[in-house]
Steps between C-alpha positions, in 0.01 A plus 500: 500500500866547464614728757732711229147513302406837660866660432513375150130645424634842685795488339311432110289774633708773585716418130131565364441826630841574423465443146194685520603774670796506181229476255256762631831735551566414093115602413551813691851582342302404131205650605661837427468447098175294531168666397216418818131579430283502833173278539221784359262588729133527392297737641177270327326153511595504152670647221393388177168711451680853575782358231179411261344832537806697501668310167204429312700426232800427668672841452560638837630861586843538693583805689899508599620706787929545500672755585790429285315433241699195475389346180254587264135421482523304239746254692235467738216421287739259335623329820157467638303416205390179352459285863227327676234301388302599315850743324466883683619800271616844645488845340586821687309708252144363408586616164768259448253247520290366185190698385275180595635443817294651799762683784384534846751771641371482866597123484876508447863346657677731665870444549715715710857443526695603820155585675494697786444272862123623450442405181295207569156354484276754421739794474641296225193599286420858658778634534846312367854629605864381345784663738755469214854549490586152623819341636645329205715264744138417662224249382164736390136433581240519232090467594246391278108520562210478289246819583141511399456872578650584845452159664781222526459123318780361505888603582833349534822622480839404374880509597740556236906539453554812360747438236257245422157673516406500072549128487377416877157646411501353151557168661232525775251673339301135469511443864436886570182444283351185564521601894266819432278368257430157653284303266319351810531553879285189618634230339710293689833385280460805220829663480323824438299377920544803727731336765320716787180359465437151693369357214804519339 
């Protein structure tokens, strides 16, 4: 081996993690106007049966917690509705929903936007707290969980830019979905495959 060989390769490496270093800096900087939902976290082997028996007819209730009062319900319903497989529906009054279509109100998404630090896991169904009044030069958190009654399915939570929120949760609302209602957990390659589980 050439005896410059080792220099070159250091020198190829350190202009690597340079550029790297650049990059990850520019992802940071961009970061700031970039929407990032969290892995969910399942507090169940699986997660279709609770969605079956809680959406019967795939009309699910949604329960929104902001101090603000940010936007409307009906923004939320509209954001959140019509993803996943099979489609998911929200209402926030059971009689908004269609006179043949069966409402289970302790099954419901609850979304909290600027949650307080202990509004998490199961808190996030018993007892759900937004701190309001947020920094509008600051990037806001907003959590998400599906509730059967006081106990925890599924959560996740998202990052959004402010100035950005309406069309930040419009855009994400399909990811946001799809991670709490996984179609199924155990099969290895399904999009919808819980990626804490080692069969996934």
């Amino acid at each position: 081996m050439n005896s410059k060989t080792p220099k070159l390769m250091k020198n190829k490496a350190n202009r690597f993690l340079s550029l790297a270093s650049a990059a990850t800096g520019a992802l940071l900087l961009a970061g700031c106007s970039i929407a990032a939902i969290e892995r969910a976290n399942y507090n169940v082997s699986e997660v279709e049966s609770f969605r079956s028996a809680g959406a019967p007819n795939d009309v699910m209730m949604l329960e929104v917690v902001d101090a603000d009062n940010t936007f409307p319900e009906d923004f939320w319903t509209d954001a959140l509705s019509n993803h996943g497989y099979p489609r998911l529906y929200f209402v926030t009054d059971p009689a908004d929903a269609e006179d043949n279509v069966t409402i289970k109100p302790e099954s419901r998404l609850v979304v909290v936007v600027a949650p307080e630090q202990a509004t998490m896991r199961g808190k996030l169904c018993t007892d759900p707290q937004s701190v309001g009044t947020r920094d509008p030069n600051s990037n806001v958190s907003v959590r998400f969980g599906f509730c059967v009654g006081d106990k925890i399915i599924s959560e996740t939570r998202g990052h959004f830019n402010n100035d950005q929120l309406a069309e930040q949760i419009d855009g994400n609302a399909d990811v946001i979905v799809h991670q709490l209602f996984p179609r199924n957990m155990l099969k290895t390659g399904d999009r919808h495959c819980s990626p804490f589980l080692p069969s996934c």
